[in-house]
N, C-alpha and C positions, 0 to 999 in steps of 0.2 A: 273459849278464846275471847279476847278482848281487844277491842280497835278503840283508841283515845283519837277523839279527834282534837288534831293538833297538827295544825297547817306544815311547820317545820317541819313534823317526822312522816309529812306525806300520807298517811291513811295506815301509817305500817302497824302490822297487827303484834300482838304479846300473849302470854301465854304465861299462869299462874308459876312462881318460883316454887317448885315440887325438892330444890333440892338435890337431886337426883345422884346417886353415885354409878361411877363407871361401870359399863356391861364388860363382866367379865367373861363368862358362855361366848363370845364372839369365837367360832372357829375360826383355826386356824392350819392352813394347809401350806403343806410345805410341798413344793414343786417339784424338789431334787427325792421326793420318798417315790420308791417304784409302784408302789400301790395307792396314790395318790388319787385317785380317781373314786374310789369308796366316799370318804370325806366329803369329798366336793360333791356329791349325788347328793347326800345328808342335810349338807349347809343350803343346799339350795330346793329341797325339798320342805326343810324347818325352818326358817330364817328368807332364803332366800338374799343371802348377803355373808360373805365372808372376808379374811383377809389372809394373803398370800405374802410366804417369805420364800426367800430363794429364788427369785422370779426371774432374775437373768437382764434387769433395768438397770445400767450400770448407774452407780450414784452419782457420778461427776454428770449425767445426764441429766439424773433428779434437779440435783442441789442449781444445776445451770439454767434451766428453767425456770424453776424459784426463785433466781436471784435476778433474772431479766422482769419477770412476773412481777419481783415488789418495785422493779424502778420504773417500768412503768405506770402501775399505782399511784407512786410518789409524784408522777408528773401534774404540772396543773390541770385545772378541770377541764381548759379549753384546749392543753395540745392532745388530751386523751380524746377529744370528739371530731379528733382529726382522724382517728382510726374510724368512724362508718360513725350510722345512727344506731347500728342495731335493728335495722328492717329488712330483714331479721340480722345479718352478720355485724358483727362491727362493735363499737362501746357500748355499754346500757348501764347505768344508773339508776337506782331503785325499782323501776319499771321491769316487769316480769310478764313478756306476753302481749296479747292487745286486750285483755280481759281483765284488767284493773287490781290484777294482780300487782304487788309491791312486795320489796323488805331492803331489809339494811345491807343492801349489797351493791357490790358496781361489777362489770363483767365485760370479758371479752371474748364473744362468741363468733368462732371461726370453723368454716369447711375446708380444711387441709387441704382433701387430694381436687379442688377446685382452684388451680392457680391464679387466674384471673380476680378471682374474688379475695384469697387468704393474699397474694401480697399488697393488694389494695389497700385492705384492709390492714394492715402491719405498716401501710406505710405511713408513718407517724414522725414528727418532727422531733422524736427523742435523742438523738445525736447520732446513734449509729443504730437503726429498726432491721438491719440484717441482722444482728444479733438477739432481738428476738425472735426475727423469723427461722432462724438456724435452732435457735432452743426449741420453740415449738416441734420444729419438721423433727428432730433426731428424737425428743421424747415421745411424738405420735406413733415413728417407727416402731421403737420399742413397746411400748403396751400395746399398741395392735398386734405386735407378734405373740405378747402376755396373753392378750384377748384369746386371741386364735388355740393357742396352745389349752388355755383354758377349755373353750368349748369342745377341741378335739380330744380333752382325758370325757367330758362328761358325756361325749358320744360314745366311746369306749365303754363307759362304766352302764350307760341306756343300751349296751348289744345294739346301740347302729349302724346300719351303713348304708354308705364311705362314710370313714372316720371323717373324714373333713365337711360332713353333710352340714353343720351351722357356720364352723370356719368360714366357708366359701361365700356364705352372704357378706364375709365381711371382706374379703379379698378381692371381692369381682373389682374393678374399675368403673362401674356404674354403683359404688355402695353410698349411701347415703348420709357415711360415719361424721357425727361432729366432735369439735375441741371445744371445752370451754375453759375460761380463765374467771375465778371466782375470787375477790376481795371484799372483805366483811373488817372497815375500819373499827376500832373499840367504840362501842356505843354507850348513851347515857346509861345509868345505874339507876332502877325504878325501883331498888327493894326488893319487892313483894311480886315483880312483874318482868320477865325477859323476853325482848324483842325478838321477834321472826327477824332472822337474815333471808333464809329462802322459806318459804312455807312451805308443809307435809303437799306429795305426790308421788308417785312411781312414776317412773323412766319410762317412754313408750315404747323405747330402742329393743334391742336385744341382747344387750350385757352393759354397764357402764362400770369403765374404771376408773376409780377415783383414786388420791391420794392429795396429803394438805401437809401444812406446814406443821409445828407440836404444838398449835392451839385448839383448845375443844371446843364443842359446836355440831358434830354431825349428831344426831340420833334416829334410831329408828322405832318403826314401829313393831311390836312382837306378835302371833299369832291373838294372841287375848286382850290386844286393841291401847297396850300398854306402851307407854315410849320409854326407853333407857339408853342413856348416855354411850358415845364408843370412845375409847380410850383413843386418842389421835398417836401416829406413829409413822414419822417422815420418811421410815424407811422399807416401807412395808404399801402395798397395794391394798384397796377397797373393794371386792367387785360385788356389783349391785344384777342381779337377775332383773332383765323389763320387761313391759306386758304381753310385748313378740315372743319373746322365749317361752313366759308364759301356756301362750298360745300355740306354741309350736310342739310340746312337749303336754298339750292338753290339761292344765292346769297339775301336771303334777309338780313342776317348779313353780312359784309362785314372784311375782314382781315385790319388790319389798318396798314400804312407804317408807318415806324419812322425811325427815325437814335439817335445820340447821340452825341453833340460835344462836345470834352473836352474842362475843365476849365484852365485858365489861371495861377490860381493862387493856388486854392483847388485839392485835388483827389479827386475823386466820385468810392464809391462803391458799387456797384450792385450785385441784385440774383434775378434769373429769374429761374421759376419752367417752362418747358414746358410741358403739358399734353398730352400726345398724346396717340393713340391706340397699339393694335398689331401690328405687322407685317404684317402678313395674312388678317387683318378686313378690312372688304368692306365697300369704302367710297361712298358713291354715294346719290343725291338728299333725304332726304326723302320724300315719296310718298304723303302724307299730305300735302308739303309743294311746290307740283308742282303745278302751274294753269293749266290746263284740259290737265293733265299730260302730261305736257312737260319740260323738262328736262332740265338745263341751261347744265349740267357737265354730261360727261360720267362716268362709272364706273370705279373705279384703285383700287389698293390696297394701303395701306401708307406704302408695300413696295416699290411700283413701284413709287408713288410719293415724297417719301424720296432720293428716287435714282437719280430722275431726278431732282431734289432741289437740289441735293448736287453737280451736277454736273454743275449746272448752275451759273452767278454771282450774288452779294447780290443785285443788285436791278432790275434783272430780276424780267417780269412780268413769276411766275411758270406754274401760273393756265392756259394760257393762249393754252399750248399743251393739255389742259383737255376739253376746254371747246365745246359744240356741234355745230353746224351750227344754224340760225336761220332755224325754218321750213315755213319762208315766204323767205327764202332765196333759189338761184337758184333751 
């Protein structure tokens, strides 16, 4: 990786032009197949990242959100900082974090089911910001029901129970779930060089769904440390396994890195639901899922481990303060 210093593009960092052609191996699960559950063990065993059709997100939902999403974009740069600083909720502009993190991105990062905070925060002098407080709220609906529906086939497919044993971190009334709104304007053209929009990290959360406009830009990282391109698909979900899940399934699903590089010529827009628990709720192994119970990950809470993410930088490995000694070790 390579950081130009150049006051203009802020410290934002680049990353050699490889070229790369679209990942076509990305599974793909379809929700409406009754054996649906197999699949999804698989992708997020290997990969740790798939994409879901037939999801049940009506598209008048999609496409409504997208379309409040770019005009607030469009607005000027002062009535967008009318929405918060971003400490933490609210607008953010190239700034990622308090750890000096950057990229070529601007964002509007919201706590949904915190009312006080998310209409504050929405409330923006764009002519009418009930409209996109109403896109936001009906598309959160939706993919958290995605979310839920999701983790209840792969409790299914892991012999757990209750089926709803991950669902229910994400449903308590105390969960900790965020929205984020992701714009990645078309940036300069270096040749030989493409700019981080967000820099490589894994999710801390415990599922994240994504999905973006038909501009490319997401990649991820593969088991043998390779990154390849994902074909973008407006109609179709992203779900990203985080390091919770991770953790809670004992490393046999695995949190997946990605970054995002921006386009040269298009903007890409993005929304990412993150699913996460309470505050308070204890993460740790499930006991099912330990071989003759042993533990990869101590116990935290996703207070203590949201704390220590947040203080850390985006491509910090997190988990790695969590995790236990071998017991064939000293």
């Amino acid at each position: 990786m390579v950081v130009l210093s150049r006051p203009a593009l802020d410290q934002i960092s680049f990353v050699k032009n490889q070229k790369q052609s679209l990942f076509s191996a990305i599974p793909v699960i379809d929700l409406s197949e009754p054996d649906a559950k197999f699949p999804l063990l698989h992708a997020c065993e290997e990969y740790g990242f798939f994409k879901v059709i037939n999801h049940g997100v009506p598209e008048e939902v999609m496409n409504r959100l997208e379309d409040e999403g770019a005009k607030f974009f469009s607005l000027p740069r002062s009535e967008k900082e009318k929405a918060g600083s971003a400490d933490p909720f609210g607008y953010g502009n190239k700034k990622i974090g308090p750890n000096g993190d950057v990229g070529w991105v601007e964002y509007l990062l919201l706590k949904p089911d915190e009312k006080s905070i998310y209409q504050s925060v929405l409330d923006v002098s764009s002519g009418k910001p009930e409209k996109l407080r109403c896109a936001v709220t009906d598309y959160v609906s939706g993919v958290k029901d995605l979310a839920c529906e999701v983790l209840e086939l792969l409790a299914e497919g892991l012999k757990i129970q209750p089926r709803n044993i991950f669902s229910r971190l994400l449903m308590d009334e105390e969960s900790d779930s965020l929205f984020r709104l992701n714009h990645y304007a078309p940036c300069p053209d270096f040749q030989s060089l493409e700019m981080i929009g967000f820099g490589e990290h894994t999710d801390p959360q415990i599922v994240s769904v994504l999905r973006s406009n038909d501009t490319t830009g997401l990649q991820i990282s593969l088991k043998d440390g390779s990154w390849v391109s994902v074909p973008p698909d407006r109609n179709s979900f992203f779900i990203l396994v985080g390091d919770s899940f991770q953790v809670l399934t004992n490393g046999r699903f695995r949190s997946v890195r990605h970054r995002v590089i921006a386009n040269s010529f298009k903007s890409r827009l993005s929304m990412i639901y993150f699913g996460a628990p309470g505050l308070q709720e204890k993460i740790a192994p499930l006991p099912s899922l330990t071989a003759q119970g042993e533990s990869r990950y101590k116990e935290f809470t996703w207070s203590e481990y949201k704390n220590s993410a947040y203080k850390s930088r985006l491509a910090d490995n997190r988990l790695v303060l969590f995790e236990k000694k071998s017991l064939n070790e000293g």
